[in-house]
N, C-alpha and C positions, 0 to 999 in steps of 0.2 A: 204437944202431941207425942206418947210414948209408943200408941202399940197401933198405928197406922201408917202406912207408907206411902206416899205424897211423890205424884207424879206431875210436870207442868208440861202442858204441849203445844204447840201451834198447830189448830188445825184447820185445812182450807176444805170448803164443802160447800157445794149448792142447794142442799138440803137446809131443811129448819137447825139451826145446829145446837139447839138444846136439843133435839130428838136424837143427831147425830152421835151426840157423846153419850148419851143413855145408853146406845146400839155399844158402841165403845164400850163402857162402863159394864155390860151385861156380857158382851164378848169376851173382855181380860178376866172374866169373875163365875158366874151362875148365869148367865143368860143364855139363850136357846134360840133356835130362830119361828118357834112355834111355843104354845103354852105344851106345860107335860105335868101328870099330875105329881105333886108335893112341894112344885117349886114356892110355894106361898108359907112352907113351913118355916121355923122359927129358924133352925141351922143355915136351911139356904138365904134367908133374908139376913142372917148376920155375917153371911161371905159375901154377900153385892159387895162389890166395887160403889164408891159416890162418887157422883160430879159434886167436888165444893165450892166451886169458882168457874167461871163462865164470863167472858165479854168480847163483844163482838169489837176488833179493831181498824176492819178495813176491808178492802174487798182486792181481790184482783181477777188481773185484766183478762186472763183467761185459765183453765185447769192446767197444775201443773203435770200431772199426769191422765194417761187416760183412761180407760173402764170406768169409772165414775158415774155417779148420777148426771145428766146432763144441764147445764144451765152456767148462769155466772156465778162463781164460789165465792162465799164471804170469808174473811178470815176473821181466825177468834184465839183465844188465848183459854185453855182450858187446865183445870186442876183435879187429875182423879187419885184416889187414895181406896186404898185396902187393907183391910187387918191382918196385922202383921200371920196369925193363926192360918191364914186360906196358903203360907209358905214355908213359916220360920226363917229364919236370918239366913235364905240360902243363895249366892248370889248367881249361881245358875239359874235359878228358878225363879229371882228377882228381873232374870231381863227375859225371862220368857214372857212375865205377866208384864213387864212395863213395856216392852217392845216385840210383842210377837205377834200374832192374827191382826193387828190392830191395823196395821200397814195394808192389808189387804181387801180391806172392808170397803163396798161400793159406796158408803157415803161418802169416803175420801178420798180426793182429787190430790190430798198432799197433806203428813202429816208430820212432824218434827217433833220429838221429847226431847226438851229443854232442858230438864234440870229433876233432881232425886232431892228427898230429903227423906233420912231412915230412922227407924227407931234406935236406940242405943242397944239393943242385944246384936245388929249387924258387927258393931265391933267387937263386941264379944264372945263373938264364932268366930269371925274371920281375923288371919292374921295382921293385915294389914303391913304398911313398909316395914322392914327390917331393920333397917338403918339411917332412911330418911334422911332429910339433909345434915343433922351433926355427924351421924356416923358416918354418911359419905365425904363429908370435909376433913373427917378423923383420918379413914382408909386413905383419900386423895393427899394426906399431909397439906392439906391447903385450909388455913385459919382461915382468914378472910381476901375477901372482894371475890368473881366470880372464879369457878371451873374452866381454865382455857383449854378449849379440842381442839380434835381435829378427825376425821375418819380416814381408815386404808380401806380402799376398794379390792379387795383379793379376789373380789369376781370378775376384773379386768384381765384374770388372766398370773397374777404373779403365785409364783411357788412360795412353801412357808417361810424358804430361806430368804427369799430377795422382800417378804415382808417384814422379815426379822432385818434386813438393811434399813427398810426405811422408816421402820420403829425408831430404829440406834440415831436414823438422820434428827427425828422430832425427838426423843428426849435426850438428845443433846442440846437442841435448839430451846429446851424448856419449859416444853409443853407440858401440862395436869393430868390430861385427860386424852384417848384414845376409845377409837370403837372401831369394831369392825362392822365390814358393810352388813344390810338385812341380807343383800343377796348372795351371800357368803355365809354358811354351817358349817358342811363339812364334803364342800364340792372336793371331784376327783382329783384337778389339780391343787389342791389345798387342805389337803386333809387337817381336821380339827385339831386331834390327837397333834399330828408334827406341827400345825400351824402355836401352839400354844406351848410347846416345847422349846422355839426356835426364841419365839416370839420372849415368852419368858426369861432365856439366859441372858436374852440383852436388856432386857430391863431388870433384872439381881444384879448385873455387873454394873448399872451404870446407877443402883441403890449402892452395893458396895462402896463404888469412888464417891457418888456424891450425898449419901444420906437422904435421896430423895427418890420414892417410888411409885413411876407412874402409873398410873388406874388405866387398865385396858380394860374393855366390855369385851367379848370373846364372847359370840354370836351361837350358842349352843340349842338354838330354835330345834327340837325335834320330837319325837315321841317320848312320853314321860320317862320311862327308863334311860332313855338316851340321855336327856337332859340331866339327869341325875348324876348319871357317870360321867359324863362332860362336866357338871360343874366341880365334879370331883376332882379330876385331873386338874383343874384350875385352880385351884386350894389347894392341892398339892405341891405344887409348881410355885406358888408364893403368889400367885395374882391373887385382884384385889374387885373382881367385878365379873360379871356376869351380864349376859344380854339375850333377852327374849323377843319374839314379834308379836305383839299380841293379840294380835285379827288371828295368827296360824295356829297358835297356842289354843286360844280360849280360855277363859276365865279355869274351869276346871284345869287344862294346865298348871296356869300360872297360880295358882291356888296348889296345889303337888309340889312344884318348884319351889316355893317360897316357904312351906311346910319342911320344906328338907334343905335349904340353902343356908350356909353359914358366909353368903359373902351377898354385896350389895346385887340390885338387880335392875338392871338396865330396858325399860321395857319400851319397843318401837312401836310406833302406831301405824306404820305400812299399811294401806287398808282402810286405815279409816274415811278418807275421801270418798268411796264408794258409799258410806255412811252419814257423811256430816256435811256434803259437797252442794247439796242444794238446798235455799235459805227454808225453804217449805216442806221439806221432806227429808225422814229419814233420823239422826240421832246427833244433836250438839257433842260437842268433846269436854263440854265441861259436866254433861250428865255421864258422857260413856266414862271418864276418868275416876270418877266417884267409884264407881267398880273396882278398878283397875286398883286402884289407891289398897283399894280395901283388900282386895286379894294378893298385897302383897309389893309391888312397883313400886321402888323405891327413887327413882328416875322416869320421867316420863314426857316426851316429845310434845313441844305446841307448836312447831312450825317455827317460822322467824319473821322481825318486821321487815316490811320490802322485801320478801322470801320471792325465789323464782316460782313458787308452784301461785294457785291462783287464788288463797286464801288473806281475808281483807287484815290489815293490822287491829283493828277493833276486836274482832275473830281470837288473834293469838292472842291479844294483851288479856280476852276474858278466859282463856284458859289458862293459862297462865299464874294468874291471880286466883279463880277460882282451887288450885292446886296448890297454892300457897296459904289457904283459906281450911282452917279447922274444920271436921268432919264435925265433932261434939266439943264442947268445952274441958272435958274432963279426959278427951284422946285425941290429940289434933289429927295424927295419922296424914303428917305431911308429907310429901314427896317432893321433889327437887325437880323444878320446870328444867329443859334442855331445850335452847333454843339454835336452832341449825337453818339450811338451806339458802345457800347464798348470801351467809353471813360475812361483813368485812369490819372494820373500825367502824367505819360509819353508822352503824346501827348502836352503836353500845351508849351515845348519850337517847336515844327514843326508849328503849329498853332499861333504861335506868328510871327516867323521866316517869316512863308509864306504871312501874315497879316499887321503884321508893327500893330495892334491896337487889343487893348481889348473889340472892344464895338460888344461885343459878350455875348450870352448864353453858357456856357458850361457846359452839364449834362451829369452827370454817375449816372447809377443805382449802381451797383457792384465798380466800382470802387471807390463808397463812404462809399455804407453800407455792403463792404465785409471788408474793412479796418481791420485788427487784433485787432484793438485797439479800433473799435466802430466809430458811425456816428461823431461823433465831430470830432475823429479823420482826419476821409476821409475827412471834409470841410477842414478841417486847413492845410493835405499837400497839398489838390488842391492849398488853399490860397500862399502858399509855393516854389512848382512846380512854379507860376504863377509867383510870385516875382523873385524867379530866373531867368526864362525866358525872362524878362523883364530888367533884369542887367545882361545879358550877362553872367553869368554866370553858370557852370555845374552843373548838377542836384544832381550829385555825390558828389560836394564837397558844393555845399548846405545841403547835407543829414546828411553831418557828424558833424554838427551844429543843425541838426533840427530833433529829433529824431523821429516823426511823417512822416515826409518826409521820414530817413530811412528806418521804417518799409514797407510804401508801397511801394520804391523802391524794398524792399524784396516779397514784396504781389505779384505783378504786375509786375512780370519778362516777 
């Protein structure tokens, strides 16, 4: 399929649900909620939207939401597609028609988009990553095995200067990779400008001694202009990464940003929860990232396995992959998974396991710098943990050779 756009959804509905998705299919496309005259002409009949797949898989036990038609809803697995002509390769205009009226429509009780598949002119409008994960291994000076993080929370409060200390604390302890928090731009106590200033001189000084420069993201979430000259100053300064939220952004944002950025881009997905959080409604993150990829996100968040927030590990492993998984043959337009949230050693042989590859971010706050032993510590058993994982072999009888590794085995029961 070259010049139609392929949409898959779960939808729950107590209605007949072939009827239901025709309502769908005429709502994303040409359909009215009354006849009007011309709509039988040849133009509007070659803008319908089609259902090309339909199966009903199950029912559940009661609507997930309410206003809906009244009764018990069956679920069904449905496939609608459009010609690419009723938009052009735009990917604003791409989630209005895959994901916009559709949601509010009384035949459904709950509806989920799945998954995109585009015609190949989407890549050749939109920019897609920048850098993607070789350039970001390039920038990070890091060949092989994963990205090790960590995040500074500068919305707890620290000035740019006491951020610029505990930068100097982690990349002396060896850390790859650094981010700053979503909820930190360019708050009053931390202004962006001096926070990237401060932040910078201790990472050129500690390139200068050691030949090695760590990747800060630097949170320059703002209005397009802002973002522009933020990422400027950051390029300036010799950093090597940029970071956006991309629920605050939007696609058109991060689509501006990515049109004007000569440095990798860090993109959060804050927000998505309100989108992807319930199994029946609402938008997967391995549909939303498809976007995200294409406009540009050269990094991009799936949560972590055994994560404190409340998403299943099945959940991250398919985005995850899904994002390590070629758009087209001919332009993979990969991005680099970042796996976070209550990350420690412990996770890195599940994450390998489920993976089969390293070219990932893998950040812990706590699970570096709660370490017993101190930040150098927490880098060396991630480094540790990872090695093991990667030879097959148990973490446990790794530990009893690597006593940084034992300790956090004891840390992070």
């Amino acid at each position: 399929m070259t010049d139609r756009i392929e949409a898959d959804y779960l939808v729950e509905t107590a209605e007949n649900p072939a009827k239901a998705v025709e309502v769908m299919a005429g709502e994303q496309s040409s359909g009215t909620f009354v006849s009007v005259p011309g709509e039988d002409n040849e133009g509007v009949r070659l803008a319908r939207a089609r259902v090309e797949r339909l199966e009903v898989v199950g029912e559940a036990e009661r609507p997930s939401l309410p206003g809906a038609t009244p009764g018990r809803p069956v679920l069904a697995r449905a496939t609608l597609s459009w010609p690419l002509s009723n938009l052009g390769p735009s990917l604003p205009n791409l989630l209005a028609t895959v994901a916009g009226n559709l949601f509010e429509l009384r035949a459904f009780s709950g509806l989920k988009l799945l998954d995109l598949r585009l015609p190949r002119q989407f890549g050749r409008h939109n920019p897609g990553p920048g850098f993607g994960i070789e350039g970001t291994r390039r920038m990070a000076g890091v060949d092989s095995g994963p990205i090790i993080g960590t995040i500074i929370k500068p919305s707890v409060g620290l000035s740019p200067g006491e951020t610029a200390d505990l930068v100097r604390v982690l990349v002396e302890a060896g850390i790859d990779f650094i981010k700053d928090d979503e909820l930190q731009a360019d708050g009053p106590h931390c202004p962006f400008d001096d926070r990237v200033r401060a932040v910078m001189r201790v990472i050129r000084d500690h390139a200068d001694r050691t030949g090695k420069r760590v990747m800060f993201a630097f949170n320059l979430t703002g209005e397009v202009d802002e973002m522009r000259a933020r990422h400027d100053l950051v390029e300036a300064e010799g950093g090597t990464c940029v970071m956006a939220s991309m629920h605050s952004v939007g696609l058109a944002g991060m689509l501006a940003l990515r049109r004007h950025a000569r440095l990798p881009i860090h993109a959060h997905r804050n927000g998505w929860g309100a989108m992807g959080r319930h199994p029946n409604h609402g938008i997967s993150y391995v549909a939303w990232s498809r976007m995200w990829r294409l406009a540009g996100a050269d990094h991009l968040h799936v949560n972590g396995l055994a994560n404190k927030f409340c998403e299943p590990d099945d959940s991250v492993v398919a985005s995850a992959r899904s994002i390590l998984t070629p758009l087209w043959d001919d332009a993979p337009m990969l991005a680099m998974p970042v796996f976070s949230s209550g990350q420690t050693i412990r996770q890195a042989a599940g994450t390998w396991a489920a993976l089969g590859t390293d070219d990932l971010i893998h950040a812990a706050g706590g699970g570096i710098l709660a370490h017993p032993k101190g930040p150098r510590a927490g880098v060396e058993s991630f480094r540790e943990a990872w090695a093991a994982a990667k030879a097959g072999e148990d973490i446990g009888a790794r530990a009893r050779r690597s006593p940084v590794l034992a300790d956090a085995l004891e840390a992070y029961k």
